[in-house]
N, C-alpha and C positions, 0 to 999 in steps of 0.2 A: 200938549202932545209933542211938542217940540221937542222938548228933554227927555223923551224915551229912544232917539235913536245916543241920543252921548254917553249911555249906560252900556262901558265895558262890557260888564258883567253878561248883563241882556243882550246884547249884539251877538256876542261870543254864542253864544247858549242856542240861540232861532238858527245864527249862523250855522251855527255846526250841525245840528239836528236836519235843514234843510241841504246842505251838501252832503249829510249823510245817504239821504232819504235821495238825492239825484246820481249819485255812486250807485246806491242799489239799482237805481232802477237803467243805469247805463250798462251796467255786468249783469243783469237776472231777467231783466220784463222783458227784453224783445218789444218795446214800446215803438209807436211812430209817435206819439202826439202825448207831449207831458206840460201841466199844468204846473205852474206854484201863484199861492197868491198870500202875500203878507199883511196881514192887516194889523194897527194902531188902535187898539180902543183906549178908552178911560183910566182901566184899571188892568188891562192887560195886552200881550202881543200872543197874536196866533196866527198860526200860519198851515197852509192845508196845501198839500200835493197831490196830485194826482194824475194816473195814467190810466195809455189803454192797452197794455200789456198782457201778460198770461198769465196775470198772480200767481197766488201762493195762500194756504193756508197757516192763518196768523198763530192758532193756537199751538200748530205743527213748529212752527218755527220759535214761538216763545219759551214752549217746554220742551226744547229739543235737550236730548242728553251730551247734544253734542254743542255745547254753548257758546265756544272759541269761533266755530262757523257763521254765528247768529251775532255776534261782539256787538255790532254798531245799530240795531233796532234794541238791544236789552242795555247799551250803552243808552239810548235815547232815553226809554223808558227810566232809568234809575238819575237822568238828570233832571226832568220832568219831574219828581218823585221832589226830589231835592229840594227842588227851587216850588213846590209846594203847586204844579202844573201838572196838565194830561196828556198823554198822547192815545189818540183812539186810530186802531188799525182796520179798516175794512176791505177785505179783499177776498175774492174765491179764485179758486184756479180757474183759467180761460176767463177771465172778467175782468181782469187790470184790478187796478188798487186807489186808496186815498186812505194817505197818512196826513191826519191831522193834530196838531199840539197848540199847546197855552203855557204860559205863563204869566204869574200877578206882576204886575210892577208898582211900584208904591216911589212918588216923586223920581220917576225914569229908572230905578234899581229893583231889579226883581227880589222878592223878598220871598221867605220859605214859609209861607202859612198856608192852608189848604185853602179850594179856591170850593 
């Protein structure tokens, strides 16, 4: 377990996803009380956020036709995508949110095969 935080690659990837996921929810939720929690498995790293904010519906915001506004959750989603991980979105409006994602890693370097 050791050798999955010195994976550039992987650091980069949870990192960015999870500052993304704290940017939204500092500019959009109106949150008092936000959650993150990073977890080391075996054969992968996941990490789940969550608020108690005013959501937002997921679907609305993924097929928006307005996609430049939406950049950094369809940014999430297509690095996920890449690196062979998930991201699941659940949130309704007035109900806060929790974004969670995965990715595999294979000896500390995340690798693109579906999980």
């Amino acid at each position: 377990r050791e050798s999955y935080p010195n994976s550039l690659l992987l650091k980069n990837d949870y990192l960015l996803d999870s500052q993304e996921i704290l940017t939204n929810i500092r500019n959009h939720s109106k949150a008092s009380d936000v959650n993150l929690r990073i977890q080391f498995h075996d054969d992968a790293v996941s990490v789940e956020v969550s608020d108690n904010g005013q959501g937002f519906n997921p679907d609305e915001v993924m097929n928006s036709t307005m996609p430049l506004q939406h950049i950094g959750l369809i940014g999430m989603q297509e690095r996920a995508k890449l690196l062979g991980g998930y991201i699941r979105i659940d949130s309704k409006v007035g109900q806060g949110a929790v974004i969670s994602f995965s990715f595999p890693v294979s000896s500390g370097i995340a690798v693109a095969t579906k999980v």
